[in-house]
N, C-alpha and C positions, 0 to 999 in steps of 0.2 A: 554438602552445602545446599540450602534452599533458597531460592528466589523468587520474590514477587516482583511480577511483571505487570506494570500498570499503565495503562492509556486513558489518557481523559481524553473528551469530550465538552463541550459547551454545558451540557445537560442529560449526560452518560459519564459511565467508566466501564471500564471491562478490566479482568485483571487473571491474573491465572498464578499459581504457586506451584512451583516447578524443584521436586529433587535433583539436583542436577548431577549426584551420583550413577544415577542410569537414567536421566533426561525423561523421568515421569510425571505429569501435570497430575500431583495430588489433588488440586482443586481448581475450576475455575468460575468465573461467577459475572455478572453483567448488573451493574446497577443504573438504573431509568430513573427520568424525570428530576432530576436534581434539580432543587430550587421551584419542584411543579410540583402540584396538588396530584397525590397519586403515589407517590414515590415510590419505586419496588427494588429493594435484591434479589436476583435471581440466582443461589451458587450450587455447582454440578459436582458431586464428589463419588464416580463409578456409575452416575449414569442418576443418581437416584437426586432429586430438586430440594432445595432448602430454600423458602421462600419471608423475605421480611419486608412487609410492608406498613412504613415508620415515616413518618417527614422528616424530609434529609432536608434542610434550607441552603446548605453548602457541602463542597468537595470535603471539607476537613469533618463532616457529619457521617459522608457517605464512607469516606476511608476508616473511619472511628466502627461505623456498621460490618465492611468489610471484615478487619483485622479480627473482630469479634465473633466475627462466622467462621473465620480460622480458626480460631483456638475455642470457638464452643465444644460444651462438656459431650453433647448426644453428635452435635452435624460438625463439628470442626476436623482438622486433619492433623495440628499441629497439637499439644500442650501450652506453649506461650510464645508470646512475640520473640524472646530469644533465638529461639531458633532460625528466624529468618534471615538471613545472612547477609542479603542487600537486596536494594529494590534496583526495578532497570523502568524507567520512564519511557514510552517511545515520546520524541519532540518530532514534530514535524519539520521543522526550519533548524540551521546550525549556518546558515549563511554561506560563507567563502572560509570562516573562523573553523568551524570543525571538517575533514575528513574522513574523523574515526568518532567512534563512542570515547566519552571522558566519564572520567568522575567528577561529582557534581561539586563545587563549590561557589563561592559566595563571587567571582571571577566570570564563573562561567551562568551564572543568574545573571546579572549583570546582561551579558549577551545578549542570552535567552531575550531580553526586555528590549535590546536595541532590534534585535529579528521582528517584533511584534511588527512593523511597518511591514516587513515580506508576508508574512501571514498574519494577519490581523484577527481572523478566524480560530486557528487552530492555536498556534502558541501560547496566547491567554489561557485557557485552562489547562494545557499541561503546566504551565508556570505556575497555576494553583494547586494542580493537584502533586506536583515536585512541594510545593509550600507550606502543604496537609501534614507529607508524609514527612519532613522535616521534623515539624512539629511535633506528630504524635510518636516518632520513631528518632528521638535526636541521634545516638548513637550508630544508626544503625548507615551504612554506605548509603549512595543514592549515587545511580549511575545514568547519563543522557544519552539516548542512543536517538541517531537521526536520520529522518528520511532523507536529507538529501545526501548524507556524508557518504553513503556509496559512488556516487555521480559525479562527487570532488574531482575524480580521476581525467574528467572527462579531456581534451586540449583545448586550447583559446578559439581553435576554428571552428570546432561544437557550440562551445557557449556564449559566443561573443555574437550580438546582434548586430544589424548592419544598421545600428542610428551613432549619432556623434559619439565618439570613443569617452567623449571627459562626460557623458550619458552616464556610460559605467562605471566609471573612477567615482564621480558623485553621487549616483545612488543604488549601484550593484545591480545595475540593469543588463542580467546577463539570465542564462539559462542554469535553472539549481535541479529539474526534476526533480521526480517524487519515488514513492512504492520502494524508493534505497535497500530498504531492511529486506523484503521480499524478493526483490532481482538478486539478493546477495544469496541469499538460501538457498531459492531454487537452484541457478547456477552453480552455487557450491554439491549440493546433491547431485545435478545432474555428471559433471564430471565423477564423481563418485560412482554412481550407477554402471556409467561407460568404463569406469578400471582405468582414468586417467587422467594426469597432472592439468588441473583449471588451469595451469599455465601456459598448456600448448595446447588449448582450445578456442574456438570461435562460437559462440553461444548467441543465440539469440531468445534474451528471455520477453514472455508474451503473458504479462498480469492483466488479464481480462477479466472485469467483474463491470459495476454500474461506475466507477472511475476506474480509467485502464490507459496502460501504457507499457510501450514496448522499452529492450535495451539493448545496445549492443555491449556485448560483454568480449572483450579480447583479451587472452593471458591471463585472466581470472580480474579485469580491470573495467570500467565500464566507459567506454570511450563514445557512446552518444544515447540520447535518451528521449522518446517524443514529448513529454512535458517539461514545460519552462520557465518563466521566468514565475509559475503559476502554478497548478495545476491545471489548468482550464487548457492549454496548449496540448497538440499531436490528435491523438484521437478523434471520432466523435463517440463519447460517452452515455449513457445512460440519460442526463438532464445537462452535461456542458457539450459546448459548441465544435470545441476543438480549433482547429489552424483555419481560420476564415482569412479572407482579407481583411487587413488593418483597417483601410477604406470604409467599409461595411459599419462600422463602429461611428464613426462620427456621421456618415447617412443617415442612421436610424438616427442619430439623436435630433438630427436636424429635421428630418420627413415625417417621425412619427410625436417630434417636442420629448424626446426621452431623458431625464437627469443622469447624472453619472450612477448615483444609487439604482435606477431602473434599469440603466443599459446593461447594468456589472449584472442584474438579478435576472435579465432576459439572456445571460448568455450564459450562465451558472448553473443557474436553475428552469429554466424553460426551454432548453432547447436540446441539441442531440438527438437520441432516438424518440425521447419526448416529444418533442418538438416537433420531428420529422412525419410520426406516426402517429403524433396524434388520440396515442391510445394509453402507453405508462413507459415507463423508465424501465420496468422490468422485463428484460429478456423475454422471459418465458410469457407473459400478457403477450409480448408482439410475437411471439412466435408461432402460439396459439392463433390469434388477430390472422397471421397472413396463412393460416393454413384454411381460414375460413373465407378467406377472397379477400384479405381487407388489401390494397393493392399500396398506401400508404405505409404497412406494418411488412410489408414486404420490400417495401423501397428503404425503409429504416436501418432489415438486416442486411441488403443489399452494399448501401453507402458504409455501413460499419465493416464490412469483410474486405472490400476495396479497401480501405482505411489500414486494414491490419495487412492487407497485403503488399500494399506500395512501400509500407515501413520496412517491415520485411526485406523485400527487394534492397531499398535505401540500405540498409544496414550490413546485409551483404556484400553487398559492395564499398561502403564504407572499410570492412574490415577485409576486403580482398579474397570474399569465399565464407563460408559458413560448416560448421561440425552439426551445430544441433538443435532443433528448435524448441523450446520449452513452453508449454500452456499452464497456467495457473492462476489461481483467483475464483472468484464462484461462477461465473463462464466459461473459463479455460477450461476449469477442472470436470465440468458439467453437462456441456452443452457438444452432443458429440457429434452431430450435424455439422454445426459453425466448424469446428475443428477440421471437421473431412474436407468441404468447402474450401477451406484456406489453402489448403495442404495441398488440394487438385488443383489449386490456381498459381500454384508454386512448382509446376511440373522444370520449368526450365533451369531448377538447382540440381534436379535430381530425383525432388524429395516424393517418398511414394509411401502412403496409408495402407496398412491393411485393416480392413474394415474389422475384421473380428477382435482382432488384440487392440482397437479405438473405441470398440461397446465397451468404454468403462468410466465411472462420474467417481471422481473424490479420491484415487487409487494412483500410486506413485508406479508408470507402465511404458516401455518407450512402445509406439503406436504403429511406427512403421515398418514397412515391410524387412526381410531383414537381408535386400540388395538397394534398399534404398540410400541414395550419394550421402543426403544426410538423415542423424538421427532425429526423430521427433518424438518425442514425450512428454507426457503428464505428470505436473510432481506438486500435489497439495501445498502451496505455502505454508508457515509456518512462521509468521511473522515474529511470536511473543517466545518461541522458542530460540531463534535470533537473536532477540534482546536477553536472554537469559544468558546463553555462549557470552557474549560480548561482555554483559555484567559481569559473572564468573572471571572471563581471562584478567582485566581491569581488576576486582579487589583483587587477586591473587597475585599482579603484580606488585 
């Protein structure tokens, strides 16, 4: 069985085609600037680049480009669309309505269209790019897998905000988190790795990249998670704000005359370590930055490892004790300083680094020493591999 696994974007897609007889990504490919002057597909088949640069004016052009770079005669992987057995969408949103991946139907669109209020961002173009592949591919399955449907699990005293209850009966004003698909994976891996049942473990997974958020995972279930009702909550991220005072919000708009459109885009997108440091979003600028004196690029990384550590803590105790902590995402997986840092500031779990077996970026490795109370380790996400398990089980039921 092969699966395409496809994630849109506003003005992206990314997609990857997956045997899922021994879980090998035949191809994967990134298509840019959709509906922009420029338009490129990028697709990767053993390393070596297939490059098309065509105007794509829509998702149903750039899927039309994709499918074609599959089954070309010299750069393709496949013979013909046949073979593709179903596609797995990631959706960002699935509401309170999904818990698990579905199969797509004309029911679960529908949905899909009422969530646009929760993400108004992200679920439009998965909605389009589900509506491409519909099209170009009628026969062929089409499966929704969602980021918050891991978090479903979570209890009412997680998700429930503390404003008027008929708040959330009227517009699901509750806590949904994000990264679902990747807290599921890594966690699923790391009990694997340890030689034992996700169900009698305590996990704390740590998706640290330029959007990051922690989880708690207990019995293989995720019972709290620092992003909310949003993504913009827990954290301080790469360019969002994170858990501010509510306060803070209608201040600025009154001190500085701020619209709803400006205050949402100053705390989205201009703030966090952006924000903080003054220098970029990206990790590695401010890491660089504070190694040269910049003392604001240093306060950035400073307030963001507090951030990861207080959760940490929270979570801990939340679940009455912890087994193992998990780093992953393009920080987690990379950044091997931040990791030690945390880890040292974590002493009163237990938890103990050995700095030789923690020298390592992008490599599935447990990090600490091996009398440390808990396990810590490193396990590359695996988002679209996820979505492909999930498609897979779904048609084959």
């Amino acid at each position: 069985m092969k699966i395409l696994v496809i994630n849109c974007g506003s003005s992206s897609l990314k997609y990857q085609l997956i045997d899922m007889q021994n879980e090998d990504v035949l191809a994967k490919g990134l298509v840019e600037r959709i509906g922009i002057e420029g338009s490129i597909l990028t697709q990767k088949v053993n390393g070596k680049k297939y490059i098309i640069e065509e105007p794509m004016q829509d998702h149903k052009k750039a899927i039309q480009l994709v499918l074609g770079a599959l089954v070309d005669e010299k750069e393709g992987v496949i013979k013909d669309m046949s073979e593709i057995s179903a596609v797995g969408h990631r959706v960002v949103h699935g509401g309170e309505k999904y818990a698990h991946s579905v199969r797509i139907d004309s029911d679960v669109m529908n949905a899909l269209e009422e969530f646009v209020k929760l993400a108004p961002l992200h679920n439009p173009p998965n909605i389009i790019g589900i509506n491409a592949c519909k099209e170009l591919m009628p026969e062929t399955p089409m499966v929704g897998v969602f980021d918050t449907a891991f978090h479903q699990t979570m209890p009412e005293e997680a998700y429930i905000y503390s404003l008027p209850y008929e708040l959330y009966k009227k517009h699901g004003l509750r806590k949904y988190g994000f990264h679902g698909t990747s807290h599921k994976y890594v966690s699923s891996v790391a009990a694997e790795m340890l030689g034992k049942d996700i169900n009698d473990l305590k996990i704390i997974t740590c998706h640290l990249g330029n959007g990051a958020s922690l989880a708690a995972v207990k019995d293989g279930k995720c019972i709290d998670t620092t992003m909310g009702f949003t993504p913009l909550a827990g954290l301080t991220m790469g360019t969002r704000c994170g858990v501010i005072d509510p306060a803070i919000v209608t201040f600025l708009m009154k001190e500085e005359n701020l619209s709803i459109e400006e205050i949402d885009n100053l705390m989205n997108k201009k703030s966090g370590v952006l924000g903080i440091s003054g220098v970029s979003s990206d990790f590695r600028d401010i890491e660089t930055a504070a190694k040269e004196g910049n003392k604001r690029a240093a306060l950035a990384l400073k307030i963001f490892k507090h951030k990861v550590k207080l959760y940490v803590g929270a979570y801990a105790a939340a679940m009455n004790g912890v087994d193992c902590i998990v780093f992953t995402a393009g920080l987690g997986e990379n950044a091997i300083e931040t990791r030690e840092e945390i880890i040292n500031g974590l002493g009163f779990l237990g938890t103990k680094i050995d700095k030789e077996k923690n020298n390592v970026r992008g490599e599935a490795r447990i990090i600490s020493t091996d009398d440390s109370n808990v396990k810590v380790m490193v396990i590359p996400t695996d988002e679209e591999l996820m979505i492909a398990r999930d498609t897979k089980e779904i048609v084959e039921k």
